[in-house]
C-alpha positions as CSV (number, residue, x, y, z in Angstrom):
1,X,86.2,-24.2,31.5
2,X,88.6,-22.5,33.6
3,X,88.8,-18.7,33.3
4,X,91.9,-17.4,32.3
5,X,92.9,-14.3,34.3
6,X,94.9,-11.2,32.1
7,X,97.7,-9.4,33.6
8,X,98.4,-6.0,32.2
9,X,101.6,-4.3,33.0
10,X,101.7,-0.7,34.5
11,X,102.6,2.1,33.3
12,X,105.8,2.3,35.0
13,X,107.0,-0.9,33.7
14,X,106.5,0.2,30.6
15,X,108.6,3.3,30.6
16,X,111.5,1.4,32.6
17,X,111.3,-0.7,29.5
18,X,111.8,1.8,27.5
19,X,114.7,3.8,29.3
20,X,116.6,0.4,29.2
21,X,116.4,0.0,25.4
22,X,117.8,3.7,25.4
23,X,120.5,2.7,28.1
24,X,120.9,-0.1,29.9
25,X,123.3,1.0,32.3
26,X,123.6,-3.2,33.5
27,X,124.9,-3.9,30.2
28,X,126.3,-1.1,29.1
29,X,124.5,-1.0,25.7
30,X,122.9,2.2,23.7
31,X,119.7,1.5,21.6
32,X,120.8,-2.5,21.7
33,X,124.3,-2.2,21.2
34,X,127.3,-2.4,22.8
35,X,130.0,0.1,22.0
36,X,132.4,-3.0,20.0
37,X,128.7,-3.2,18.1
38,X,128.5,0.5,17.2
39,X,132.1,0.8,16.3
40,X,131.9,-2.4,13.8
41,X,128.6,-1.7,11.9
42,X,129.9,2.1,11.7
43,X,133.3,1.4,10.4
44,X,131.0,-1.2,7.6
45,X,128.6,1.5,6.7
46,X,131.6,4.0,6.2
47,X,133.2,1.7,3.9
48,X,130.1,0.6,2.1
49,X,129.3,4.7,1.5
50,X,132.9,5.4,0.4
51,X,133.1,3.1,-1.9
52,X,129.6,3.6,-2.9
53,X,130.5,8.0,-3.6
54,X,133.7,7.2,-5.1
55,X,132.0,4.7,-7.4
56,X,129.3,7.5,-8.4
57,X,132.1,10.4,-8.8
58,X,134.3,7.9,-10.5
59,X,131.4,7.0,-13.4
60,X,130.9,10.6,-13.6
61,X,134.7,11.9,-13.9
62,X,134.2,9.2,-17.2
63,X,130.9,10.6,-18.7
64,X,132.2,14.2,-18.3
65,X,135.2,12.9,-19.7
66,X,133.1,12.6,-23.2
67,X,131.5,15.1,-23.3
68,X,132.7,18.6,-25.3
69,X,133.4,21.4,-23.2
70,X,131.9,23.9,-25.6
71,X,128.8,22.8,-27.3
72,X,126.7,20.1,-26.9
73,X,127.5,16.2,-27.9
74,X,124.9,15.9,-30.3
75,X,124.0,19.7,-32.4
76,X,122.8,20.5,-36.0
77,X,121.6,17.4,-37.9
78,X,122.7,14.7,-35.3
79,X,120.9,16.9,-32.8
80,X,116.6,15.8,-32.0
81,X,115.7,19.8,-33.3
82,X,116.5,18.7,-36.6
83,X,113.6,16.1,-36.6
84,X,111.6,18.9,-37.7
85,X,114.4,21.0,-38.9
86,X,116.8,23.3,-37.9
87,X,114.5,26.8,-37.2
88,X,115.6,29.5,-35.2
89,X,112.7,31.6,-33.4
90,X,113.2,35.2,-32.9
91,X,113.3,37.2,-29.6
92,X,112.3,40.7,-28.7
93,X,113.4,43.4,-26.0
94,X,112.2,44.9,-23.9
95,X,110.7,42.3,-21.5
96,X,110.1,43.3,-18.2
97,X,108.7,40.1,-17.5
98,X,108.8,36.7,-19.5
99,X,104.9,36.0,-18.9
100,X,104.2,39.5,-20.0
101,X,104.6,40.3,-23.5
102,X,102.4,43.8,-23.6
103,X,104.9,46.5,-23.8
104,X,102.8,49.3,-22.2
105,X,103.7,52.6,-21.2
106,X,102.8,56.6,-20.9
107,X,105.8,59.0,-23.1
108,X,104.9,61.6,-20.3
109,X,105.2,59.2,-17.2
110,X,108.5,58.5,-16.7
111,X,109.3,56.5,-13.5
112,X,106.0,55.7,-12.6
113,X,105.5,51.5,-11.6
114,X,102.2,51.2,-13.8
115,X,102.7,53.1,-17.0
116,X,106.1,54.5,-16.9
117,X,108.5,54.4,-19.9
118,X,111.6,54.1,-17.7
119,X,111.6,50.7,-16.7
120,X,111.5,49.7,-20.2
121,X,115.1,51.7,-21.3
122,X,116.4,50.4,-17.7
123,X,115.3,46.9,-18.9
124,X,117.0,47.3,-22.4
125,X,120.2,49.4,-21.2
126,X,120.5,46.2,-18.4
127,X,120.2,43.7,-21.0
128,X,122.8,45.5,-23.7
129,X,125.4,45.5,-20.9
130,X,125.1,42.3,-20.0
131,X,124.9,41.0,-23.2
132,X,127.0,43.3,-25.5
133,X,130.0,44.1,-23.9
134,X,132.9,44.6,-25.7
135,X,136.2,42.4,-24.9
136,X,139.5,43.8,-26.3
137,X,140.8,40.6,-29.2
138,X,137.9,38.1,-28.2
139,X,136.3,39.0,-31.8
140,X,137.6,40.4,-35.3
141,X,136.4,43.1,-37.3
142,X,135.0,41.3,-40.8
143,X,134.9,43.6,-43.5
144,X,132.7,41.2,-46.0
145,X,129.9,39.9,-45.5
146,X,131.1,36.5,-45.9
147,X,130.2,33.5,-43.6
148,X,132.5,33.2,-40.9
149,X,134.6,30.1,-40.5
150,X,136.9,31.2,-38.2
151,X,137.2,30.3,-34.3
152,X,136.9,34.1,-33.7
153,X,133.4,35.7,-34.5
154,X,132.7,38.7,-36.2
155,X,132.1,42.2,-33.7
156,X,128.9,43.2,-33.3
157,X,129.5,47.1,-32.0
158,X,125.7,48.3,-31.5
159,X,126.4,51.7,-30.1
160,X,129.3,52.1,-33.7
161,X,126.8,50.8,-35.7
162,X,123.1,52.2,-34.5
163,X,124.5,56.2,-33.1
164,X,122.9,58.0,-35.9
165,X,119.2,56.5,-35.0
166,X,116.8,57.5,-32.8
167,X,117.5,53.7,-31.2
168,X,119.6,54.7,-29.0
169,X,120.1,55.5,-24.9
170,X,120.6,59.0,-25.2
171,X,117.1,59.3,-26.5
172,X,115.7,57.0,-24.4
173,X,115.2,54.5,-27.0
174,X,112.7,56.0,-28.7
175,X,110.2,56.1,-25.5
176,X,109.4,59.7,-24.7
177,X,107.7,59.6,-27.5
178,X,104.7,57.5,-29.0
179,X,107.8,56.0,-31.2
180,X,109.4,53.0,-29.6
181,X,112.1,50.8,-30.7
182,X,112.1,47.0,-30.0
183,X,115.4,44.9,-30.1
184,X,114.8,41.8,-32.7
185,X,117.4,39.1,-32.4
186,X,117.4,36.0,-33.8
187,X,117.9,32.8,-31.3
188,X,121.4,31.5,-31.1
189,X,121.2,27.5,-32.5
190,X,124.6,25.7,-32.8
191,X,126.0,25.4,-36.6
192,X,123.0,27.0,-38.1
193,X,123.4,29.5,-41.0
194,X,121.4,31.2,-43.1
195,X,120.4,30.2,-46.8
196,X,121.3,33.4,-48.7
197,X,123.9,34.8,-46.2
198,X,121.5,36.8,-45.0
199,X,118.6,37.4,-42.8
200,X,115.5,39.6,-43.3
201,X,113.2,41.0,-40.1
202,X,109.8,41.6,-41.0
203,X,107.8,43.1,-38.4
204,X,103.7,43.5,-38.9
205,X,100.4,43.9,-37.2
206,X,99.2,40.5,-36.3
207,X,95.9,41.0,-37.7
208,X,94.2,43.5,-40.1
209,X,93.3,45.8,-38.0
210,X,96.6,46.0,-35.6
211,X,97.5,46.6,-39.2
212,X,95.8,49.7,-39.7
213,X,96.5,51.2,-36.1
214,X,100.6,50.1,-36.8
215,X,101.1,53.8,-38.7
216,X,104.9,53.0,-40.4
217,X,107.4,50.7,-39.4
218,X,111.2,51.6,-39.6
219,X,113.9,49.0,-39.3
220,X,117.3,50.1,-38.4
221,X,120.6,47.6,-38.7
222,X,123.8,47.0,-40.1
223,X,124.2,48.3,-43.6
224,X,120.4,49.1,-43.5
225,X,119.5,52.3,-41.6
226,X,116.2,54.1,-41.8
227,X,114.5,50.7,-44.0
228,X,111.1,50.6,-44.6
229,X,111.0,47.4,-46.1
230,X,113.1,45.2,-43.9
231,X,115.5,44.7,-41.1
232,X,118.6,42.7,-41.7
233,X,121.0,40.1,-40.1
234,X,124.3,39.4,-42.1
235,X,125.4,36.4,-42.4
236,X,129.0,37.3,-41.2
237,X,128.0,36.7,-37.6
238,X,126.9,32.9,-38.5
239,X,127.0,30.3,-37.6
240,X,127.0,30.4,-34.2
241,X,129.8,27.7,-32.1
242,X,130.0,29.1,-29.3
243,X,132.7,31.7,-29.9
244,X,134.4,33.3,-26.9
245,X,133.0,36.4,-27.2
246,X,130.2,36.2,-29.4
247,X,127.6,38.4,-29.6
248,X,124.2,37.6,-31.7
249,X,123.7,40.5,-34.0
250,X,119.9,42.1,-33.7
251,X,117.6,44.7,-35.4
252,X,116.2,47.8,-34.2
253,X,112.6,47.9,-35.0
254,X,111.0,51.5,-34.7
255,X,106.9,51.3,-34.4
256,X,104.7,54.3,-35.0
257,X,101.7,53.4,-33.3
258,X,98.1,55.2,-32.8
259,X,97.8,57.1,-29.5
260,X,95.5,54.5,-26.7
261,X,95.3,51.7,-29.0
262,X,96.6,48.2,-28.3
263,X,98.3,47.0,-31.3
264,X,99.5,43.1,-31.7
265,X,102.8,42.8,-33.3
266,X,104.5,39.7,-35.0
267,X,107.4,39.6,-36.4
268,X,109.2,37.2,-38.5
269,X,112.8,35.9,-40.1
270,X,113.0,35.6,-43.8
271,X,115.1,33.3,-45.4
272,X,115.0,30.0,-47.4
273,X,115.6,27.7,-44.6
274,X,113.4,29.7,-41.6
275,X,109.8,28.2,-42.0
276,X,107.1,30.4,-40.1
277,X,104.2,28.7,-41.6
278,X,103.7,27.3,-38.4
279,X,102.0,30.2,-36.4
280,X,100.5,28.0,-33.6
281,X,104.3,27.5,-31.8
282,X,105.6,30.1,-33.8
283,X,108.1,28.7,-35.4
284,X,111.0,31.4,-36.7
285,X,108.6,34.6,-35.3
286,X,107.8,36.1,-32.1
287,X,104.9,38.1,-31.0
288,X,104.5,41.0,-28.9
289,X,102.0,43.7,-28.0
290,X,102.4,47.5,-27.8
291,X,100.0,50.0,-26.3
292,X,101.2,53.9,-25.9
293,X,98.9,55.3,-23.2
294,X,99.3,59.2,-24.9
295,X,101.2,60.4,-28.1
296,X,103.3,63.1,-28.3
297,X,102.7,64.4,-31.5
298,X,105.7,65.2,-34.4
């Protein structure tokens, strides 16, 4: 048997390898290729990505093309929320933050991080500006309560309509005392209206106890200040398509609530076609939590 002998190449042989594949200055090629090389399989690659981006911006001019500019392409009953039917949920301010529902605060602390009441009337003064400024001929003024049809919707002029309540930012929205007011809206859903032109706000403890601690409840909104039965929503301001201008009509809700007691809050919309039997995703309610670290007695 003859014994074969291995040869194993040095080290330097190996990187002079490598520097030619990088440049071989004999040839005159980078990486393998000459420059004739680079310049063909570039000028292919930036035809085959032009045509490849036009082709993508071109199929998406023609989808776009389609589609509605102001609502969705499928709403209401052609929409997949009607599989269980059309039901607006309810929203609530102030909400500092959206994982935090507990509404917490001291009516004698006033900017203080933990337990101050100030970052709750900076969180609803932020969120009335944004959301309910007024814009000169974007909206009408509807005397009756009648559903609007029109491409203009109705005006919604909070500070007219809630400046003889205690609701309001002069008095701190109610917290410098143990008396706060919550903003109750109902959610905005494409060609949704209420059965009954109307729609109630009913605002409770969530259990029997919360119940007993929740001392009175006072509902302030249009047509209906000072209620103790009931907020209101009229149905002027629906349905909702999107109108320039637009802005989603909502209740005050005033809470008397005993001094260093944590009191769970749910509140629901009342009206023939808003179910709320469903408390597990709360379906047409929302749910919130109030605890008034002192009282300031009245």
């Amino acid at each position: 048997m003859v014994q074969q002998e291995f040869v194993f190449d040095d080290a330097d042989h190996h990187v002079e390898q490598k520097e030619s594949f990088v440049w071989n200055s004999r040839t005159r090629e980078f990486l393998g290729r000459d420059g004739a090389s680079w310049a063909k399989i570039s000028f292919f690659y930036a035809i085959f990505y032009t045509c490849l981006a036009s082709f993508f911006v071109g199929m998406l001019a023609v989808f776009v093309s389609f589609m509605p500019r102001d609502v969705p392409t499928y709403f209401g009953e052609t929409s997949t929320m009607s599989q269980r039917g059309l039901n607006p949920g309810l929203g609530f301010r102030p909400m500092v933050d959206v994982e935090d529902h507990l509404i917490h605060y001291d009516p004698v602390a006033i900017d203080n991080p933990v337990d101050g009441y100030l970052r709750y009337v900076r969180n609803l003064k932020n969120f009335l500006n944004a959301k309910y400024d007024s814009v000169e001929g974007e909206t009408v003024n509807c005397k009756t309560n009648k559903t609007n049809e029109g491409d203009k919707s109705c005006s919604f002029d909070y500070k007219t309509i809630f400046k003889n309540t205690p609701c309001t930012e002069e008095n701190s929205f109610g917290y410098q005392s143990n008396r706060p007011c919550v903003l109750v809206k109902l959610n905005k859903i494409i060609s949704w209206q209420p059965a009954g032109n109307v729609v109630g706000i009913k605002c409770d403890g969530e259990t029997s106890v919360d119940r007993d601690n929740l001392r009175q409840v006072i509902y302030h909104s249009e047509e209906s200040l000072n209620s103790n039965v009931q907020g209101q929503l009229l149905g002027k301001y629906f349905p909702y398509y999107n109108q320039k201008g637009y802005r989603a009509p909502f209740v005050w809700v005033q809470f008397d609530i005993a001094p260093n007691t944590l009191v769970n809050i749910e509140c629901r919309g009342i009206a023939d076609n808003i179910d709320t039997s469903d408390r597990l995703n709360r379906r047409g309610m929302t749910k919130f939590s109030l605890f008034v670290g002192k009282s300031l007695s009245k």
